[in-house]
ZAMARGU-4260 file (C-alpha; in steps of 0.2 Angstrom, whole numbers, plus 5000, padded with zeros to 4 digits):
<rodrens>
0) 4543/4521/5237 | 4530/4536/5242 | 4527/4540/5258 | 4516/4529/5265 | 4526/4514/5260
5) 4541/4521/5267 | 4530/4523/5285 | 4524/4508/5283 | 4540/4499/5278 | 4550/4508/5296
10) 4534/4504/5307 | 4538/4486/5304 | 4556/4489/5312 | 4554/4502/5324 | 4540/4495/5339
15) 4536/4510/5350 | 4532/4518/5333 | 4514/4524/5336 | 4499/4531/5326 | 4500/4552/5324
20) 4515/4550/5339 | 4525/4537/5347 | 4522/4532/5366 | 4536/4525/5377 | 4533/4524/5397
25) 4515/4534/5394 | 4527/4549/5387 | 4520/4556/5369 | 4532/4561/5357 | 4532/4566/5339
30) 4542/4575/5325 | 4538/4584/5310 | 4549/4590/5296 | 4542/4608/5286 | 4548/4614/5271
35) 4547/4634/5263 | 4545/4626/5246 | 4532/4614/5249 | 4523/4621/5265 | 4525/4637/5267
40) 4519/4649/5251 | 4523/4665/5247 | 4518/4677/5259 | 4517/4666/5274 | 4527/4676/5289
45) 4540/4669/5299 | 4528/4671/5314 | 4518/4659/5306 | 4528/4648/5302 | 4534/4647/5318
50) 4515/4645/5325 | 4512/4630/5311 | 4527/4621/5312 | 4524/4618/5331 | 4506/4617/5330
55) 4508/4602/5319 | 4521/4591/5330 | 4505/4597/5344 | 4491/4592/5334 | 4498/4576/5335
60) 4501/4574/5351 | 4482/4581/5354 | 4477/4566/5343 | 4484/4555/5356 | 4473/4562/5367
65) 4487/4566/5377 | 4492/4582/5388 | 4503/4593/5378 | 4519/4597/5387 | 4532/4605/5376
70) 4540/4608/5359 | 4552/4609/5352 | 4561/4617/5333 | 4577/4615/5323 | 4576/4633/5312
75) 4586/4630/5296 | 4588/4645/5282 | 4601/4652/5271 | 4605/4667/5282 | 4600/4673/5300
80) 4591/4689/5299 | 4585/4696/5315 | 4567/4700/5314 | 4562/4684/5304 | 4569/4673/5319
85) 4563/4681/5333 | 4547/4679/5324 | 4547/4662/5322 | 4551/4660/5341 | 4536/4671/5346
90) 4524/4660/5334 | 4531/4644/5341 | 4528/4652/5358 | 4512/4659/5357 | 4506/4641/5348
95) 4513/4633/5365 | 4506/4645/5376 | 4486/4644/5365 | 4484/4626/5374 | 4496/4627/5392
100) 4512/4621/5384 | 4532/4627/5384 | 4541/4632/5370 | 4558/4627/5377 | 4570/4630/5362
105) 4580/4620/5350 | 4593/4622/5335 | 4598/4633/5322 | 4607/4626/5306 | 4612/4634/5288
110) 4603/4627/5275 | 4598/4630/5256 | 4580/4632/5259 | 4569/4636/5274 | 4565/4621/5285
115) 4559/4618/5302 | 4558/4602/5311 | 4550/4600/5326 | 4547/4589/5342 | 4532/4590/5354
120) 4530/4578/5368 | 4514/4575/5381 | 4508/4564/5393 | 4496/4548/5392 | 4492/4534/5402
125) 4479/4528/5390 | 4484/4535/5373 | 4468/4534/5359 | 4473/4523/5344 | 4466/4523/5327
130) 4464/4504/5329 | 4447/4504/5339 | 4435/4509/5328 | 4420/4499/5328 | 4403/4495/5317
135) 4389/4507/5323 | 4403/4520/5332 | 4400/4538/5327 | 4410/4546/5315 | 4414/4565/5322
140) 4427/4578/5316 | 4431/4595/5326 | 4429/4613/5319 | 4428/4614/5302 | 4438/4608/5287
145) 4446/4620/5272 | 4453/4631/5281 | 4473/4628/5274 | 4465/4626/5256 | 4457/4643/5261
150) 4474/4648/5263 | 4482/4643/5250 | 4472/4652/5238 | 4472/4667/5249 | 4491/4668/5249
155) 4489/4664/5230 | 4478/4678/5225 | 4491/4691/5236 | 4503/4686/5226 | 4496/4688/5209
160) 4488/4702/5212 | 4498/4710/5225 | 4486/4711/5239 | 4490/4712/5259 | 4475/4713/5266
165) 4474/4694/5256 | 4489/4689/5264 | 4485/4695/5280 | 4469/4684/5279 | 4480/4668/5271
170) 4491/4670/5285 | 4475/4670/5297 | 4469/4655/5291 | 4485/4644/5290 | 4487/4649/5312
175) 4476/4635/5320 | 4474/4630/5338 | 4480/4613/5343 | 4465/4604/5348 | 4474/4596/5362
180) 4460/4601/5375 | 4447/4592/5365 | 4457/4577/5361 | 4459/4577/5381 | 4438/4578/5381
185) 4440/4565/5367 | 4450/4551/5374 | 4439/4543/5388 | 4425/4540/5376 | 4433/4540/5358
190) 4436/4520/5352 | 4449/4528/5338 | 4455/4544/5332 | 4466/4554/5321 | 4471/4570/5317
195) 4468/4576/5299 | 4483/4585/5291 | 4481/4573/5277 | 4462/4577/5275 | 4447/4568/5278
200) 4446/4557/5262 | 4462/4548/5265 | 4460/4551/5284 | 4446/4537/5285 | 4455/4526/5276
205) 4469/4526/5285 | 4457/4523/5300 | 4450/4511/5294 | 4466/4497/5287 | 4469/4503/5306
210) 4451/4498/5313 | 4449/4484/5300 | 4431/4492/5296 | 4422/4505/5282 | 4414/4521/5285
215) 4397/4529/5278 | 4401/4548/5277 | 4386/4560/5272 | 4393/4575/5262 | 4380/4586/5271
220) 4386/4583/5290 | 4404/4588/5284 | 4410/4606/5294 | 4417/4616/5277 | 4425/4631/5282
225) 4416/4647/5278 | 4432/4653/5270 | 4433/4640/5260 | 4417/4642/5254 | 4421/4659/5249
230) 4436/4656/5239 | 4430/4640/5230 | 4425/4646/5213 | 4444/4652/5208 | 4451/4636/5216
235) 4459/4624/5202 | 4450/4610/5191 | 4434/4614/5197 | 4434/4608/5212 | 4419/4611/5224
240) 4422/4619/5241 | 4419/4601/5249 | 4431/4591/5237 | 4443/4601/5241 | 4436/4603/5261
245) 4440/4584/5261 | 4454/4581/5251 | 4467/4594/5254 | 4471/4591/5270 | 4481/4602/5283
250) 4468/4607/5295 | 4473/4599/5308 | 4457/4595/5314 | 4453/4580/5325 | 4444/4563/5316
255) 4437/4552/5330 | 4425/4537/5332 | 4415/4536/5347 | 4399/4525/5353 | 4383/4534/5350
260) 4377/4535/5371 | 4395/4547/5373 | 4391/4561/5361 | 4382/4571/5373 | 4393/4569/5386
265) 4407/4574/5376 | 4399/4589/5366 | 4396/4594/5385 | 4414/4593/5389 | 4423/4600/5371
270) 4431/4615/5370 | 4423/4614/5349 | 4411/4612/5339 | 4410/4592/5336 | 4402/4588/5320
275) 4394/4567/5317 | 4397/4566/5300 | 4393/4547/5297 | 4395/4531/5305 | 4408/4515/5304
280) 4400/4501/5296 | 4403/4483/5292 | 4410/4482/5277 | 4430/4482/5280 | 4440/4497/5271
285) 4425/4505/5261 | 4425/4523/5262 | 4408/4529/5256 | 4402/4548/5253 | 4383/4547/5252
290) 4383/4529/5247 | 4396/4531/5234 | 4416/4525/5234 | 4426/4539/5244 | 4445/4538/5235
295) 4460/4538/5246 | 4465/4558/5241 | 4473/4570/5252 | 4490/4579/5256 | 4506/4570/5252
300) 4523/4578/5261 | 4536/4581/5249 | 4524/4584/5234
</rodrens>
């Protein structure tokens, strides 16, 4: 089975399982399993892996809507070399202290290939689900979207033609902040949310088999990363910066539905820019992007 079925298959056996994190006694917890071959590319520094692995479990937690409170990592290589670990430890450090969160530690192991796992638990008494969206709610995304597929190419193109300055940059763009603050903002008003590491496209419609409703998206509201739009004309099959914006997924970025009469109030309390890129409609499970069928594409761990 992929993925998903295998989610969906230990969710029916395991009842505190939640959405992006599971909640017991209005604690937040979540883990997340990171692998050199398929997550961290050529080029990317221990440092930020160490800031990515724990800003995933975080973004999580911040998609909760609930208070960061601290990470933690299991650090797995071949070998233990000095610089590389004490790296990590600072990225996973610096992640926790962007958005007022400890980095408390964890475990070291041998292993064939580079892999983190990591834990980050918060607080909630009134966690945000993605089983409250509702017919006429705003659709909203934080920051921008394309930033990891950005990345990618960046680390790519450093690669191939041996350029630092394009790792630098790649590594640049894979360090993003938890948007634990604005899921806080979030979580009074927002009826779901999510966070989008599996991008947009399959985002909604996993929001909405939760929400048992559609959504209308209009291509032109979506927040595409400048980067991205840079890079776009050497990224593979021909995609356009926004296919790729929606589908790649790893951003990190918060997907939330919230009633029209809150915007304002939360735009006035977010940390972020917060972009309305559609509305939920009737229709139960249709996905649309400006009025036409939105596939169910995005990131898919292990691939």
């Amino acid at each position: 089975m992929d993925e998903r079925a295998a989610l969906s298959l230990l969710e029916g056996e395991l009842e505190a399982a939640g959405d992006d994190a599971a909640v017991v006694d209005e604690l937040v917890i979540t883990t997340d399993m990171l692998h050199e071959r398929t997550d961290f590319p050529t080029g990317t520094t221990r440092y930020t892996a160490g800031w990515r692995a724990v800003g995933a479990s975080l973004s999580d937690v911040a998609a909760m809507g609930a208070d960061a409170t601290a990470a933690v990592a299991a650090y797995a290589a071949p070998e233990f070399d000095r610089d590389e670990l004490l790296a990590f430890v600072r990225g996973a450090r610096d992640v926790c202290d962007r958005i007022d969160a400890t980095y408390v530690g964890g475990d070291l192991d041998g292993h064939s290939e580079f892999t983190v796992s990591t834990t980050a638990v918060g607080r909630s008494d009134d966690p945000v689900r993605r089983s409250g969206a509702e017919p006429g709610d705003l659709l909203c995304v934080t920051g921008t979207l394309g930033r990891s597929a950005a990345g990618l190419e960046l680390f790519e193109r450093g690669a191939r033609d041996e350029s630092e300055d394009a790792t630098e940059r790649a590594n640049d763009l894979f360090r993003f902040e938890p948007r634990v603050a604005a899921g806080a903002a979030l979580a009074p008003h927002a009826t779901a949310m999510m966070d989008s590491s599996d991008g947009l496209a399959r985002s909604l419609h996993q929001l909405a088999e939760a929400s048992d409703c559609g959504f209308a998206v209009e291509s032109a509201s979506v927040p595409v990363a400048e980067a991205l739009r840079e890079v776009a004309d050497d990224g593979a099959d021909g995609e356009t910066a926004l296919e790729r914006a929606i589908t790649f997924g790893e951003d990190f970025e918060l997907v939330a539905t919230l009633p029209e009469s809150a915007l304002e109030t939360v735009r006035a309390a977010i940390d972020v820019d917060l972009s309305v890129i559609g509305s939920a409609t009737e229709p139960v499970e249709e996905i649309t992007l400006d009025g036409e069928q939105l596939a169910d594409r995005g990131y898919t761990h292990g691939k």
